[in-house]
N, CA, C and O atoms as CSV, one atom per row, in Angstrom:
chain,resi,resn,atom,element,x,y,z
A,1,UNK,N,N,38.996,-23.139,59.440
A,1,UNK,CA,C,39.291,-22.522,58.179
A,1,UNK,C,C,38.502,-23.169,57.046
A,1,UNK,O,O,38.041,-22.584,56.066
A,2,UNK,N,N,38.395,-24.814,57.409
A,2,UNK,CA,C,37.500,-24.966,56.388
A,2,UNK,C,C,36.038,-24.433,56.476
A,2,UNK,O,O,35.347,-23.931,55.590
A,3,UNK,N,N,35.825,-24.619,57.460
A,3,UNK,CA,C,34.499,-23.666,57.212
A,3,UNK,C,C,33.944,-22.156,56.638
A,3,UNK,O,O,32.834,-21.898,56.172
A,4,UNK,N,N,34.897,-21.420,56.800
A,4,UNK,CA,C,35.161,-20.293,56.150
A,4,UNK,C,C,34.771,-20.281,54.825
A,4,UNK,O,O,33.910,-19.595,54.274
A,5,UNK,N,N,36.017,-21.703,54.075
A,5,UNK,CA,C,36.016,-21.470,52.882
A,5,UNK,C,C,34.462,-22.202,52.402
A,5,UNK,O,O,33.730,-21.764,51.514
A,6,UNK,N,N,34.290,-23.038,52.987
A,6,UNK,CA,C,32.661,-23.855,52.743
A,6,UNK,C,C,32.003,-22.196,52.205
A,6,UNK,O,O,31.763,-21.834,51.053
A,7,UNK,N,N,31.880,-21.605,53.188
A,7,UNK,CA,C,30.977,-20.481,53.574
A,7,UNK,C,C,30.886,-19.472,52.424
A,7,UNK,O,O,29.929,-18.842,51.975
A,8,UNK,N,N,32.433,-19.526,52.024
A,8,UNK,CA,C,32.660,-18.563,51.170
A,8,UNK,C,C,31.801,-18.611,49.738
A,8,UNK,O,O,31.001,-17.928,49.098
A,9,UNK,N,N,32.380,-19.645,49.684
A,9,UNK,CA,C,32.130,-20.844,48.306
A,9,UNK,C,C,30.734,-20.809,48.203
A,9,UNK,O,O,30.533,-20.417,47.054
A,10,UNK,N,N,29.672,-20.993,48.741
A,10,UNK,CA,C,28.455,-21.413,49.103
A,10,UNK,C,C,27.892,-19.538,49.229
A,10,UNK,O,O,26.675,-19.535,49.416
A,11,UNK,N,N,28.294,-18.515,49.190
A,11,UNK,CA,C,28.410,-17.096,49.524
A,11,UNK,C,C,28.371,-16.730,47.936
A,11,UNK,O,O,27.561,-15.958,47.422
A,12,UNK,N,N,29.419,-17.445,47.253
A,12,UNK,CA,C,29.711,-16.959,45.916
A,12,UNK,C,C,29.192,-17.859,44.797
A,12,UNK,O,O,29.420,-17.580,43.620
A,13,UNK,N,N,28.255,-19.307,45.284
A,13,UNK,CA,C,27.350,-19.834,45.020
A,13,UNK,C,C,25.324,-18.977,44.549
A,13,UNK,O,O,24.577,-18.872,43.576
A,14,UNK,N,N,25.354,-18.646,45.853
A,14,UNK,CA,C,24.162,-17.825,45.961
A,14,UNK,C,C,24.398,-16.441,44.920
A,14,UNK,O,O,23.453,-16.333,44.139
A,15,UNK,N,N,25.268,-15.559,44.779
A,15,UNK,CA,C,25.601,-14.215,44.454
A,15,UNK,C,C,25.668,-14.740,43.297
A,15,UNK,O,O,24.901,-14.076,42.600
A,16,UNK,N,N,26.278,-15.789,42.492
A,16,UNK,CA,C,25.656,-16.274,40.780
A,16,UNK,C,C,24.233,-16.552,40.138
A,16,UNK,O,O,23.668,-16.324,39.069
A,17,UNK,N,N,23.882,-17.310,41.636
A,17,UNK,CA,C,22.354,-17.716,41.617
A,17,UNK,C,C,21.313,-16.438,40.990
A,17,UNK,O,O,20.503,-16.396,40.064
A,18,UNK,N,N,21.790,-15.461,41.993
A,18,UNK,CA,C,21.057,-14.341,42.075
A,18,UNK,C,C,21.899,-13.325,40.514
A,18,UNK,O,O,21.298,-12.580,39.741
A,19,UNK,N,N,22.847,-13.545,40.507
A,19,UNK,CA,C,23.367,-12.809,39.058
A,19,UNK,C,C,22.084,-13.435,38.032
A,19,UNK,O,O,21.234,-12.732,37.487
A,20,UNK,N,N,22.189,-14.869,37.935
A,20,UNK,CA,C,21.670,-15.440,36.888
A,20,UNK,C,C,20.520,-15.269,36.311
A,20,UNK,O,O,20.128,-15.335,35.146
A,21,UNK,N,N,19.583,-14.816,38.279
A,21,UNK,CA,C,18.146,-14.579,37.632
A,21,UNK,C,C,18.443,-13.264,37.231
A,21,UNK,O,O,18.356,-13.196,36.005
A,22,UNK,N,N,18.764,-12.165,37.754
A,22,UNK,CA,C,18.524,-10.958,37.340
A,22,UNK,C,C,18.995,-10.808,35.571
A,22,UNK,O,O,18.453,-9.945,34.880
A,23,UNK,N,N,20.093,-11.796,34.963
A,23,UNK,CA,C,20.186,-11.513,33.665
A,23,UNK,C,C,19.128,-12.332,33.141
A,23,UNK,O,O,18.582,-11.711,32.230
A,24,UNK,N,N,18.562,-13.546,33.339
A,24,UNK,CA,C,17.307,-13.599,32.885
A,24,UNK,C,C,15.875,-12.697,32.737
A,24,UNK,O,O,14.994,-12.548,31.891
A,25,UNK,N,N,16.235,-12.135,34.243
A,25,UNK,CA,C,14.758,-11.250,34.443
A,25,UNK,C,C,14.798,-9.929,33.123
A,25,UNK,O,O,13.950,-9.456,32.365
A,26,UNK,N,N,16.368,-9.674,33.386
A,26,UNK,CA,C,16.766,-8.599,32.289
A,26,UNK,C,C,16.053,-8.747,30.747
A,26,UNK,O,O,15.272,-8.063,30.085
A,27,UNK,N,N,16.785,-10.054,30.556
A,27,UNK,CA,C,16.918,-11.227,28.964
A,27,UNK,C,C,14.885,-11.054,28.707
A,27,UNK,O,O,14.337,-10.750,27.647
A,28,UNK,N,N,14.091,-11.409,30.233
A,28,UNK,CA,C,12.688,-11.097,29.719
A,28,UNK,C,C,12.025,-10.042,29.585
A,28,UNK,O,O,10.966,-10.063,28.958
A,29,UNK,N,N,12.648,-8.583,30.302
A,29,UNK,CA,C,12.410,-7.861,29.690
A,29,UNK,C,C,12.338,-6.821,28.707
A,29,UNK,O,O,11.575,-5.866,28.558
A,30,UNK,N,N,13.888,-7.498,27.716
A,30,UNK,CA,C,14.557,-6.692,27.033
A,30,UNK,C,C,13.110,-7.426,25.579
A,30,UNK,O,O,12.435,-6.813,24.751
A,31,UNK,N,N,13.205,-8.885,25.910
A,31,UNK,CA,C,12.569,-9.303,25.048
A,31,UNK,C,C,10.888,-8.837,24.935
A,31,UNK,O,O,10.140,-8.946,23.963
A,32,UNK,N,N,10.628,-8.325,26.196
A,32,UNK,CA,C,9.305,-7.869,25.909
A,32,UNK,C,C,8.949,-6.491,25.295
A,32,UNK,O,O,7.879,-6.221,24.748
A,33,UNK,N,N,10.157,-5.542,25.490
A,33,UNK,CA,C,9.964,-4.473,24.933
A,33,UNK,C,C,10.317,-4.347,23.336
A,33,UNK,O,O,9.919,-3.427,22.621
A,34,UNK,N,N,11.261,-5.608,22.843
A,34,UNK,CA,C,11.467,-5.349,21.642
A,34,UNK,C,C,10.544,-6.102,20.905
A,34,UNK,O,O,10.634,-5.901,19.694
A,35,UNK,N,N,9.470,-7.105,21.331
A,35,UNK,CA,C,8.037,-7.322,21.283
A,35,UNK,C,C,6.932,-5.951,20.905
A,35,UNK,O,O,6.092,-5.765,20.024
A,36,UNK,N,N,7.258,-5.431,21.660
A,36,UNK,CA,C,6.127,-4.128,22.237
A,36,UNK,C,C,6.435,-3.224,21.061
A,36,UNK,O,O,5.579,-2.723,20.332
A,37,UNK,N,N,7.739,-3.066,20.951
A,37,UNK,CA,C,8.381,-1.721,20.110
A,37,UNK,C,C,8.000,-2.639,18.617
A,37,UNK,O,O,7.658,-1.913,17.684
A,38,UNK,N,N,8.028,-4.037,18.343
A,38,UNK,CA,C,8.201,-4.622,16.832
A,38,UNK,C,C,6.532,-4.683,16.426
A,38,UNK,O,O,6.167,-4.675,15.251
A,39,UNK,N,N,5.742,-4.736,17.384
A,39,UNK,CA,C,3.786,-4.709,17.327
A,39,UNK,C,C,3.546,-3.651,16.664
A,39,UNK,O,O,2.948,-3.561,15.592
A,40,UNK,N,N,4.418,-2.110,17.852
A,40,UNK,CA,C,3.939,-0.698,17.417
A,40,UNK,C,C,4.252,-0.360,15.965
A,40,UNK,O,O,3.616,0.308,15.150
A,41,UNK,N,N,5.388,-0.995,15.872
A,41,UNK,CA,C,6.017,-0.178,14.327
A,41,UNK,C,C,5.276,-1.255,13.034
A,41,UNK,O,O,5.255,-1.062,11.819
A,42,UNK,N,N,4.885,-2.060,13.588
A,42,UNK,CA,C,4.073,-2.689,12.580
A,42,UNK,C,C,2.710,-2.482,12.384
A,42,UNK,O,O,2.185,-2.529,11.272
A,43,UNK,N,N,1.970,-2.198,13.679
A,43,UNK,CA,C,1.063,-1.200,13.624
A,43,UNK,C,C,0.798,0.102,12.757
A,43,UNK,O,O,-0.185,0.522,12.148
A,44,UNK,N,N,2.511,0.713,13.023
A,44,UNK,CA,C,2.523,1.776,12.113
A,44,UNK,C,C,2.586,2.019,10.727
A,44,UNK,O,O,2.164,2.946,10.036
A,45,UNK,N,N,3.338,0.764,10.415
A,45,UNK,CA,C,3.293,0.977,9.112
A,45,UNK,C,C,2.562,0.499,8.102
A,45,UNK,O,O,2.689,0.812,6.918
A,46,UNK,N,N,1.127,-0.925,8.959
A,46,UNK,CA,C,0.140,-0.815,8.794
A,46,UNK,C,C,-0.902,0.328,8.311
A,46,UNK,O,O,-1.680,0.297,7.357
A,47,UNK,N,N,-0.647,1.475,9.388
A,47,UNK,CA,C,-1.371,2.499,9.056
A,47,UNK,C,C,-0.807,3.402,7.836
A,47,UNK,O,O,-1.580,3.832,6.980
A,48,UNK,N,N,0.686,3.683,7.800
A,48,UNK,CA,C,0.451,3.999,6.972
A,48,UNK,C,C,0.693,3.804,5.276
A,48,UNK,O,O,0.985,4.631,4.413
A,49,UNK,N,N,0.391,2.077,5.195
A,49,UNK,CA,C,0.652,1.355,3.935
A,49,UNK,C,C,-1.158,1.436,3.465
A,49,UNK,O,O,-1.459,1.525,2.275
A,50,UNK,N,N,-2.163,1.393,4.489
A,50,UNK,CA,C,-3.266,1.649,4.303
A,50,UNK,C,C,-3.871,3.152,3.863
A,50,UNK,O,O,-4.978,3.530,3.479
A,51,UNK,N,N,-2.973,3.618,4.039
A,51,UNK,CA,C,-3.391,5.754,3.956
A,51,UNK,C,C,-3.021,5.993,2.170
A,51,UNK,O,O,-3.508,6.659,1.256
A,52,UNK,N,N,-1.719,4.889,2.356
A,52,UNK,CA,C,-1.245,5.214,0.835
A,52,UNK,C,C,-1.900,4.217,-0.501
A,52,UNK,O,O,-2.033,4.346,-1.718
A,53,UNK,N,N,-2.141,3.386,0.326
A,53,UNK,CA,C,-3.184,2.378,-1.029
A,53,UNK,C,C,-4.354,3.263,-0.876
A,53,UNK,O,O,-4.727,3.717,-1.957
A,54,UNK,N,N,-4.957,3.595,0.014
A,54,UNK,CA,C,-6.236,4.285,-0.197
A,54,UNK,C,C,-6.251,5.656,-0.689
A,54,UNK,O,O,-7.270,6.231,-1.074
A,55,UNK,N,N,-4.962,6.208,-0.659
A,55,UNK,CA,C,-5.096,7.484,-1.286
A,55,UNK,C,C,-4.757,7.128,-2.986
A,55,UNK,O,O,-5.288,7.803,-3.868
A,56,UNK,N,N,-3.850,6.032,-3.292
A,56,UNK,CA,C,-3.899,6.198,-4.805
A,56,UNK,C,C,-5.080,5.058,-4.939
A,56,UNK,O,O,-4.985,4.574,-6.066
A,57,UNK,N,N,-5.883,4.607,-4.391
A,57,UNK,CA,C,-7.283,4.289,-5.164
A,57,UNK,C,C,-7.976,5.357,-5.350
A,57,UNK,O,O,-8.339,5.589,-6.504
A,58,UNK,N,N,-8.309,6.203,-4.375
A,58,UNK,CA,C,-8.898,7.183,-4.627
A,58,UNK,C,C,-8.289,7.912,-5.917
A,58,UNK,O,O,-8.969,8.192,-6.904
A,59,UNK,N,N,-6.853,8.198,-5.777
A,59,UNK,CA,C,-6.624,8.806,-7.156
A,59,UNK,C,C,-6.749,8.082,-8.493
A,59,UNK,O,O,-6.327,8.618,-9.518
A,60,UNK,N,N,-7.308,6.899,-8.506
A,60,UNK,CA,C,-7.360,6.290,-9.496
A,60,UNK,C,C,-7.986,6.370,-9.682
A,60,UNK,O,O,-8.132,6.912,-10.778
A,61,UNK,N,N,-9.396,5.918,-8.826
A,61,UNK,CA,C,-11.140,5.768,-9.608
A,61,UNK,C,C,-11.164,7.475,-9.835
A,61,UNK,O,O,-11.862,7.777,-10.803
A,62,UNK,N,N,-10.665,8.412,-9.274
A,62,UNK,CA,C,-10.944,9.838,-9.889
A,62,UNK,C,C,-10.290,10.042,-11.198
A,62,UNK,O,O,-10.775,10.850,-11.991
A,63,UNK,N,N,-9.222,9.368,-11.485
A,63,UNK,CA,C,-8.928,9.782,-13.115
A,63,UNK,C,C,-9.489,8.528,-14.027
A,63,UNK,O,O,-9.247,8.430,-15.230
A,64,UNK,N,N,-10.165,7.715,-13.377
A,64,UNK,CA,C,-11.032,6.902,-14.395
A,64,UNK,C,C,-12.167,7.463,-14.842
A,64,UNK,O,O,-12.418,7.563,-16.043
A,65,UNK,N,N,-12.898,7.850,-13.958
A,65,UNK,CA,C,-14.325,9.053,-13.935
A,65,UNK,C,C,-14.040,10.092,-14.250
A,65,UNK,O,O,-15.009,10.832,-14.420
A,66,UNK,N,N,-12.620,10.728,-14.500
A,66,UNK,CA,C,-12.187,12.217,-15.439
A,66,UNK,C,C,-12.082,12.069,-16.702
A,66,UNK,O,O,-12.306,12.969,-17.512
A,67,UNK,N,N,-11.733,10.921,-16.985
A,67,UNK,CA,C,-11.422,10.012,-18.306
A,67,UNK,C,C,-12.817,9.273,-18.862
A,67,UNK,O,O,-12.826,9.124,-20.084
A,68,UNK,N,N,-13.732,8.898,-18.309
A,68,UNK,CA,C,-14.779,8.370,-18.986
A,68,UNK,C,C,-15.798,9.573,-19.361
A,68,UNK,O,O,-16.585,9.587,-20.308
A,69,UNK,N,N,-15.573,10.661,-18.304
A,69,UNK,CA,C,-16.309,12.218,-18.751
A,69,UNK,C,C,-16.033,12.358,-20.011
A,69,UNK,O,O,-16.842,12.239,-20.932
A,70,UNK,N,N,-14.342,12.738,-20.141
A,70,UNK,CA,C,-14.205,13.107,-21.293
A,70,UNK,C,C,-14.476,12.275,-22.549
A,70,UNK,O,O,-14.387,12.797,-23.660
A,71,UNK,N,N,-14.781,11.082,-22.401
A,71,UNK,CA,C,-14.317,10.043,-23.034
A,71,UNK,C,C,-16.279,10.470,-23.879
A,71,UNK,O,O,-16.398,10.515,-25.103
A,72,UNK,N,N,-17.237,10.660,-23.142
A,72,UNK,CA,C,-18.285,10.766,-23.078
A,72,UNK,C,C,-18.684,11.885,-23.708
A,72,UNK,O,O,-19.563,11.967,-24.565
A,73,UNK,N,N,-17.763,13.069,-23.096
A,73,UNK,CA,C,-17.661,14.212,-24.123
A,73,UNK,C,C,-17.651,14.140,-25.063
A,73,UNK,O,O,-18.633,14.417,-25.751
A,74,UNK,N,N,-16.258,13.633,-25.650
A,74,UNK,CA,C,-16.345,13.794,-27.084
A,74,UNK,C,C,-16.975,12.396,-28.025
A,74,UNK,O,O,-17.043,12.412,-29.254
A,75,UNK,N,N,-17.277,11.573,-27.417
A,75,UNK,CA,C,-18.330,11.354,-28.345
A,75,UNK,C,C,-19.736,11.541,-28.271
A,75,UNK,O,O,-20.435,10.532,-28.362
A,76,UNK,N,N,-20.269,12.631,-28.125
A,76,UNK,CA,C,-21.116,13.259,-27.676
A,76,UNK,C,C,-21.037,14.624,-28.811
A,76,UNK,O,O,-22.159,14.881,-29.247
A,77,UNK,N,N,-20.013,15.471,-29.324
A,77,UNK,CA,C,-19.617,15.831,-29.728
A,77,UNK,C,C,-19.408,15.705,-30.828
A,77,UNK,O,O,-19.541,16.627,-31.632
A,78,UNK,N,N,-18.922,14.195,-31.223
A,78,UNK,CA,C,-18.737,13.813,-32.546
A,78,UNK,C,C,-19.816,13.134,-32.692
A,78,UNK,O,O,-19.738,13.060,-33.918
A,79,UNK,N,N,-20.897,12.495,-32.414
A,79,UNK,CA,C,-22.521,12.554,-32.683
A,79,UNK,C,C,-23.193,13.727,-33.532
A,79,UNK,O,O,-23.665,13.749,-34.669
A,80,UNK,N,N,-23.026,14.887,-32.334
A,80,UNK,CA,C,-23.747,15.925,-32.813
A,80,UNK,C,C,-23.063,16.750,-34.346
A,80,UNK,O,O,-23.643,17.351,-35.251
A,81,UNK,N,N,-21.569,16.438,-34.110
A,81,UNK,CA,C,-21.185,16.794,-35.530
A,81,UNK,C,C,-21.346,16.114,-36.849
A,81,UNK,O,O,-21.192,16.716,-37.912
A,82,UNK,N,N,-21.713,14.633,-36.751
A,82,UNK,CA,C,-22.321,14.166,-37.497
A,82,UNK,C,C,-23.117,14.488,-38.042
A,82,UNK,O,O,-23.200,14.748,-39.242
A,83,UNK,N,N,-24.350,14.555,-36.702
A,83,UNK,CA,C,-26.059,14.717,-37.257
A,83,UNK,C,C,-26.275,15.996,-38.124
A,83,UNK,O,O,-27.175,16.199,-38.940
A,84,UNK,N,N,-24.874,17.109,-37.631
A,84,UNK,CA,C,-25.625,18.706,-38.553
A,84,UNK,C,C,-25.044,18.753,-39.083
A,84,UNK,O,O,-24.889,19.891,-39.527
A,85,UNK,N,N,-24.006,17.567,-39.691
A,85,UNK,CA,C,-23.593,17.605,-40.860
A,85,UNK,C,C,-24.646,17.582,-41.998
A,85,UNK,O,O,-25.505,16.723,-41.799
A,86,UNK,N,N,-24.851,18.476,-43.427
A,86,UNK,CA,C,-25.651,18.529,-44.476
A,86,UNK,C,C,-25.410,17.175,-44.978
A,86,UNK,O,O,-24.418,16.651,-44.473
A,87,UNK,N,N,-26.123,16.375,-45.942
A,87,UNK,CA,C,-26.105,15.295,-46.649
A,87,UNK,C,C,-26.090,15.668,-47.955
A,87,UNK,O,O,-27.142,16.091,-48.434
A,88,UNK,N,N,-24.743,15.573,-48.888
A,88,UNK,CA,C,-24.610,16.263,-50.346
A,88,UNK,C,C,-24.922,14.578,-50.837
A,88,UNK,O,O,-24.088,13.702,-50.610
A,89,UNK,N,N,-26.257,14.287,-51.543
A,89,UNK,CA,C,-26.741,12.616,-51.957
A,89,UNK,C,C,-25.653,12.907,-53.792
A,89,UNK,O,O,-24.982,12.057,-54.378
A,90,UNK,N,N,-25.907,14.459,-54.225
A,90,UNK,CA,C,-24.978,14.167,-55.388
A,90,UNK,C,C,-23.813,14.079,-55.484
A,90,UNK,O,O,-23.235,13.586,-56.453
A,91,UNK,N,N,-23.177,14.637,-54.292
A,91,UNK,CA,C,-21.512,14.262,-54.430
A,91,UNK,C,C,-21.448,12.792,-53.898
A,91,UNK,O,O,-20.437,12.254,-54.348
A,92,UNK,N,N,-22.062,12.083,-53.221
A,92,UNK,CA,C,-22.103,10.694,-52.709
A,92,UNK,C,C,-22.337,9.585,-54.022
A,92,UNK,O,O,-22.006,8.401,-53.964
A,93,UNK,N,N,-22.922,10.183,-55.097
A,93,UNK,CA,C,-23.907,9.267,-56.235
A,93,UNK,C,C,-22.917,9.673,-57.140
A,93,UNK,O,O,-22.823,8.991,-58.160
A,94,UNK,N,N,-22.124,10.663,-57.002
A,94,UNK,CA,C,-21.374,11.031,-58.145
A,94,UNK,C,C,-19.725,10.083,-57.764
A,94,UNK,O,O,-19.016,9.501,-58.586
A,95,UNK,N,N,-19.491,10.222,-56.164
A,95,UNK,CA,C,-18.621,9.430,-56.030
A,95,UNK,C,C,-18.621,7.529,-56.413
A,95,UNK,O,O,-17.824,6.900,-57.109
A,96,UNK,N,N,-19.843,7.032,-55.640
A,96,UNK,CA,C,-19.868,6.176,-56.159
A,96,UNK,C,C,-20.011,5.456,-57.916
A,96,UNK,O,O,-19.698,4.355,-58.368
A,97,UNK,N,N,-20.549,6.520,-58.460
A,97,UNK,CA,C,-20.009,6.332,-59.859
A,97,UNK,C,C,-19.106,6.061,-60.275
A,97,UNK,O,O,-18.926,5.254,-61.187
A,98,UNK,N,N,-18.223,6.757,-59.621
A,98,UNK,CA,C,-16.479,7.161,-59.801
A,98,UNK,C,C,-15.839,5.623,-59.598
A,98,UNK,O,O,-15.141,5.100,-60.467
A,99,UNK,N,N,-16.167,4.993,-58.364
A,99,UNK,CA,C,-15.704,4.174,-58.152
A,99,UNK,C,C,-15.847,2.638,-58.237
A,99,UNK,O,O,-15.032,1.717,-58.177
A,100,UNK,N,N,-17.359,2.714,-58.421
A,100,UNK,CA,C,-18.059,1.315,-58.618
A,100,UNK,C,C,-17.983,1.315,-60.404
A,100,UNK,O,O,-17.813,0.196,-60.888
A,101,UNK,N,N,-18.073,2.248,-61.196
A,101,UNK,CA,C,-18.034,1.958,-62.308
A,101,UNK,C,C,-17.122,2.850,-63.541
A,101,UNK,O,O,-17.425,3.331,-64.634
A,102,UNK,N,N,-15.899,2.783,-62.752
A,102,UNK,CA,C,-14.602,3.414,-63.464
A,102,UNK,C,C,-13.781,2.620,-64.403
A,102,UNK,O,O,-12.792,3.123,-64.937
């Protein structure tokens, strides 16, 4: 009978043994997939933190270059309204009269 129980014992020895690796083997591959799955999604959102900085640069240098057009426009504009502006020298000679010697 004691041998039995030796047997048993030593039966339910091995069957932990073998529990133990399989929750390890488990434990390494639970850990490799949540490895695998934490790479991809960082991968992903790599890609798309890169789609969105590059799309508002792009929208930026385009409203800098919409903005220096215009910016270019109108003084371009207010040049030329200058230059064909007439030059009245007597209302200018008459003003400064006014004011330099009032």
């Amino acid at each position: 009978m004691a041998e039995q129980e030796v047997n048993t014992i030593a039966h339910l020895l091995e069957m932990e043994q073998k529990a133990s690796a399989l929750t390890l083997k488990a434990q390494e591959d639970a850990d490799k997939k949540i490895a695998l799955a934490k790479a991809q999604a960082d991968s992903e959102f790599k890609a798309q933190y890169e789609k969105i900085i590059n799309d508002c640069e792009q929208s930026y240098n385009q409203k800098i270059s919409e903005l220096q057009a215009k910016k270019e426009s109108e003084i371009s504009s207010y040049k030329n309204q200058i230059k064909s502006s007439k030059l009245d020298n007597t209302a200018f000679n008459s003003f400064l009269d006014s004011v330099l010697f009032a």
